[in-house]
C-alpha positions in Angstrom: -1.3 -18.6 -3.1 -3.8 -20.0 -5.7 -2.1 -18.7 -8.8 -0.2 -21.5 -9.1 -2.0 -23.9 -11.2 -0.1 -26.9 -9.8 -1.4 -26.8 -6.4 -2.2 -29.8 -5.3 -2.8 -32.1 -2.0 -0.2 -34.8 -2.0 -1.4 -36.2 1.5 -4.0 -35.5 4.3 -2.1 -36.9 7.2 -4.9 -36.3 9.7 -7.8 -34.3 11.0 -8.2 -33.4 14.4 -10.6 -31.1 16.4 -8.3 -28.8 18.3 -9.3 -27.9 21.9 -7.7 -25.5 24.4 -5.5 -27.6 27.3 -5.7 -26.5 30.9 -3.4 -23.6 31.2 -2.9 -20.3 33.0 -0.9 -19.7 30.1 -2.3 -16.8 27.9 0.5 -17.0 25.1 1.8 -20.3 23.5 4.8 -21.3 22.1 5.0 -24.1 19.2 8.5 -23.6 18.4 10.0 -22.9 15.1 9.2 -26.1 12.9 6.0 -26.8 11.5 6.4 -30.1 9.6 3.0 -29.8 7.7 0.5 -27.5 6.2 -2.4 -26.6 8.2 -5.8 -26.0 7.4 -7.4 -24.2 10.0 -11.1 -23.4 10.7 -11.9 -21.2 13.8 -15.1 -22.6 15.6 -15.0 -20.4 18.3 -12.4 -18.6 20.7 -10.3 -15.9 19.9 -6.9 -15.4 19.6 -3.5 -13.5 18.4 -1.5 -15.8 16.4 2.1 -14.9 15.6 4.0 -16.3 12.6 7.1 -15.3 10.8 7.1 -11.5 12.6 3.5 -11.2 11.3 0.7 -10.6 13.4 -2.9 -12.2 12.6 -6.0 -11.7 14.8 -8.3 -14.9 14.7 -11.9 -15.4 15.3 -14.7 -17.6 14.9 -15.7 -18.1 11.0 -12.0 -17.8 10.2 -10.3 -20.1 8.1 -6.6 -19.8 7.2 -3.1 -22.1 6.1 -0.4 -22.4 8.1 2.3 -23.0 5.6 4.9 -25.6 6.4 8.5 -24.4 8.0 11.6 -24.9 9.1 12.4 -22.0 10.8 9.4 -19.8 11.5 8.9 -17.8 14.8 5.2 -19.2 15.7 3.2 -18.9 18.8 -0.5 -17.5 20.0 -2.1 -15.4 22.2 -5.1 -16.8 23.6 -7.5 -13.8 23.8 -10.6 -16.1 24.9 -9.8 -19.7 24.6 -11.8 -21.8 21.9 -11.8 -24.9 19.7 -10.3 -25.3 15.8 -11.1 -28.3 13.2 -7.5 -28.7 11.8 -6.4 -30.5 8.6 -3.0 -31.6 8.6 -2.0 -32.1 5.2 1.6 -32.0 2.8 1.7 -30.4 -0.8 4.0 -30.5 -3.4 3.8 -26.7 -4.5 4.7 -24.6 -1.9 2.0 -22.1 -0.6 4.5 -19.5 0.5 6.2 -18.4 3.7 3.1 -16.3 5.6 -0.1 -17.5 7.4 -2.8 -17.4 4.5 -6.4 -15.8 6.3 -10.0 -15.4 4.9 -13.0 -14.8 6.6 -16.2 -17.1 6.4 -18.1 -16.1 9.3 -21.6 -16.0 7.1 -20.4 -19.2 5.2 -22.3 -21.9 6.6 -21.4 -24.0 4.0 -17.3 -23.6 5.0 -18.7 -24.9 8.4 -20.3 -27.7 7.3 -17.4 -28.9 4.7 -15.2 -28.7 7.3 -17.2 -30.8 10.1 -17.9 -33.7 6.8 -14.2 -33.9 6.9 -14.0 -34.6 10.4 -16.6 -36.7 11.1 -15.1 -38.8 8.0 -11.9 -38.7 9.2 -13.0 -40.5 12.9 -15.7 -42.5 11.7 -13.5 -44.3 8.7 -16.5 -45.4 6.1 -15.5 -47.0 2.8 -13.9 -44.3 0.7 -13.7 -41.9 3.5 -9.9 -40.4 2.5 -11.6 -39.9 -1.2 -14.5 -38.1 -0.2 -11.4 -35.9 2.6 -9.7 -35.0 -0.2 -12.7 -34.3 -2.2 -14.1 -31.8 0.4 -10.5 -30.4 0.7 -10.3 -29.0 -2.7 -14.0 -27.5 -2.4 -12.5 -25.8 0.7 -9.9 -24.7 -1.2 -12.1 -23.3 -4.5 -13.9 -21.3 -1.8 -11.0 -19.7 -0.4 -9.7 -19.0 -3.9 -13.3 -17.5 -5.3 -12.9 -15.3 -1.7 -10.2 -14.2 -2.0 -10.7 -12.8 -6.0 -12.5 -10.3 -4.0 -10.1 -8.8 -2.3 -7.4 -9.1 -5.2 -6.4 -6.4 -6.5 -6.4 -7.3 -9.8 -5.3 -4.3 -11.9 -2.2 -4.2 -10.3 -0.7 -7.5 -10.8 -2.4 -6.9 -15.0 0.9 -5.5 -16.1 3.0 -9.1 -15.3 0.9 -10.8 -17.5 3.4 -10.4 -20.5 6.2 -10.9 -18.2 4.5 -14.2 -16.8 3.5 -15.2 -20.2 7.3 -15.2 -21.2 8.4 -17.7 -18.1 5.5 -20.0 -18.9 6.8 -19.9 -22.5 10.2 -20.8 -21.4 10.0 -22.7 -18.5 12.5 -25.1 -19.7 14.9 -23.0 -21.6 17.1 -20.5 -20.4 15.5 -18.2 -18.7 16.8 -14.2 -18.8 15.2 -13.1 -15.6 16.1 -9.9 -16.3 13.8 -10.3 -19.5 10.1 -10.3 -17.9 10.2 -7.2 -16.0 11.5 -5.2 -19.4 8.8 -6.8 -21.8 6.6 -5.5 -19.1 8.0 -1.9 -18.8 8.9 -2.1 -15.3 12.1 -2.8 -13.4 13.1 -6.2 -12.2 13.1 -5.1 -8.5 9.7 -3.7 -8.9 8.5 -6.7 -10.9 10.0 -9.2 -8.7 7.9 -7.5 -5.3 4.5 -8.0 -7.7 5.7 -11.6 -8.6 6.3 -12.3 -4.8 2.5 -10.8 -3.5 1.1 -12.9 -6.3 2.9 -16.4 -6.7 4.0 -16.1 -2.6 7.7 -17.1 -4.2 10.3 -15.3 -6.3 10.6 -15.9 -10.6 13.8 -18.2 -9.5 12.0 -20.3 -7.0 8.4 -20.4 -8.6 10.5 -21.6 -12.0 12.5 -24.1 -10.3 9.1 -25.5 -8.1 7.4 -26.0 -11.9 10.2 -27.6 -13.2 10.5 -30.0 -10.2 7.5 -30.9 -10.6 7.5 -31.9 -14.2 10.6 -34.2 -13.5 8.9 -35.9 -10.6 6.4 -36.9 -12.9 8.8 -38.2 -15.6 10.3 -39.8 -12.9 7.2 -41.8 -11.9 7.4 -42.7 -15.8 10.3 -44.9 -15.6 11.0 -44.0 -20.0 13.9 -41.8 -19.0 17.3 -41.4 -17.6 17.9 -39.0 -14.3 20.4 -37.0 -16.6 17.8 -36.8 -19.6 15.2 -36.0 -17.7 17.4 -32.9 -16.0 18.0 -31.6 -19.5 14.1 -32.1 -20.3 12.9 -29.7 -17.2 15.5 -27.1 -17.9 18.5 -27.8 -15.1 22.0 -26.7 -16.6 23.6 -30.1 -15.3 22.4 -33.4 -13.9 24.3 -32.4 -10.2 22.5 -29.5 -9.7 19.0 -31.1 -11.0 20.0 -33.7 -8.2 20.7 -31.0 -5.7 17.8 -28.6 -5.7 15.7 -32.3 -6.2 17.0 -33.9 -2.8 16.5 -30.2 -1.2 12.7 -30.3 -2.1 11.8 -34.1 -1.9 14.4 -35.2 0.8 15.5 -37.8 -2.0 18.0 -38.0 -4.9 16.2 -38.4 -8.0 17.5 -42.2 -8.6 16.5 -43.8 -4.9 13.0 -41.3 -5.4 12.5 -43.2 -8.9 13.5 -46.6 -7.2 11.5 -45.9 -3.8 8.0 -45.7 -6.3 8.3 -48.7 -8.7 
């Protein structure tokens, strides 16, 4: 989920320490909308969590994301009930469709980044959301250097030309057919590798990147919706101001308006 070198907090909407309610239920059921990104750290407890048909099996030291969804089947098994610090938090670049889960149980300093946050979040000092989103990202450059270790890295070596030919044209017509052949493999093949490294398909991850560039020549205010559709790529302005509203929940004119 960290290949994507757009990544990026937009908004920490709140931190909360998470503890158990009174129940004699063992399993949980939190519907099928989570309207932000979680990130989770496991103080203590143990659990079965369940999200889209995956299983993941949580305990103390733990740390994972629970990506934002519309329509994912989520719920948990409380094995032995315990307490979470959870960061709520929104992202432009999406972090793809499964739970994300690392283990920091000898990582004191995961621990501690993760109780700054929440003492700063209740205590409110001068600069507190700064120094919260600081101490996000550190979070986040941990998980990535962890999970480097478990990447198997000499698999995903043979995309790189493939890669280096989207990055090339990100906003030129793109022959999707094109990366998996400069890379000797076929697209269906190439497409499952893309997928296990990006967490999106070549279509999606291309049309995410180029979303993001016109958001930010939107903020600009130098250029018209329709130029700025043919800048990032989009065949015509309607579809640019389709896939747009889809992402953002905004057409790109009242988005451009809504930040002046």
């Amino acid at each position: 989920m960290f290949e994507n070198k757009g990544f990026n907090i937009k908004e920490i909407s709140y931190v909360d320490l998470i503890k158990p309610k009174e129940t004699k239920r063992k399993t949980i059921h939190y519907g099928n909308k989570t309207s932000r990104y979680e990130l989770i750290y496991k103080l203590s407890g143990e659990s079965i969590t369940h999200f889209n048909k995956k299983s993941y099996h949580i305990k103390p030291g733990m740390v994972y994301i629970l990506p934002k969804s519309e329509n994912a089947d989520y719920y948990v098994e409380r094995i032995i009930p315990g307490d979470c610090i959870d960061i709520f938090f929104d992202t432009d670049i999406p972090s793809g469709e499964n739970l994300f889960l690392l283990d920091f149980d000898e990582n004191i300093k995961i621990l501690n980044l993760f109780q700054k946050i929440y003492k700063l979040w209740l205590t409110k000092p001068n600069g507190y959301y700064f120094k919260c989103m600081s101490a996000v990202y550190e979070i986040l450059y941990e998980m990535l250097l962890k999970s480097e270790q478990y990447s198997p890295k000499s698999k995903y070596k043979k995309l790189e030309p493939g890669i280096e030919y989207i990055h090339n044209n990100l906003y030129d017509d793109i022959d999707y057919n094109l990366p998996s052949k400069i890379c000797g493999i076929s697209y269906t093949y190439f497409k499952k590798l893309f997928i296990e490294k990006f967490g999106v398909p070549p279509v999606r991850y291309v049309n995410d990147m180029r979303l993001e560039r016109s958001r930010e020549l939107l903020l600009t205010n130098k250029y018209s919706v329709g130029e700025i559709a043919k800048m990032c790529g989009f065949e015509n302005t309607y579809y640019f101001s389709k896939k747009f509203k889809e992402k953002y929940q905004s057409s790109p004119t009242a988005y451009k308006n809504s930040e002046q």
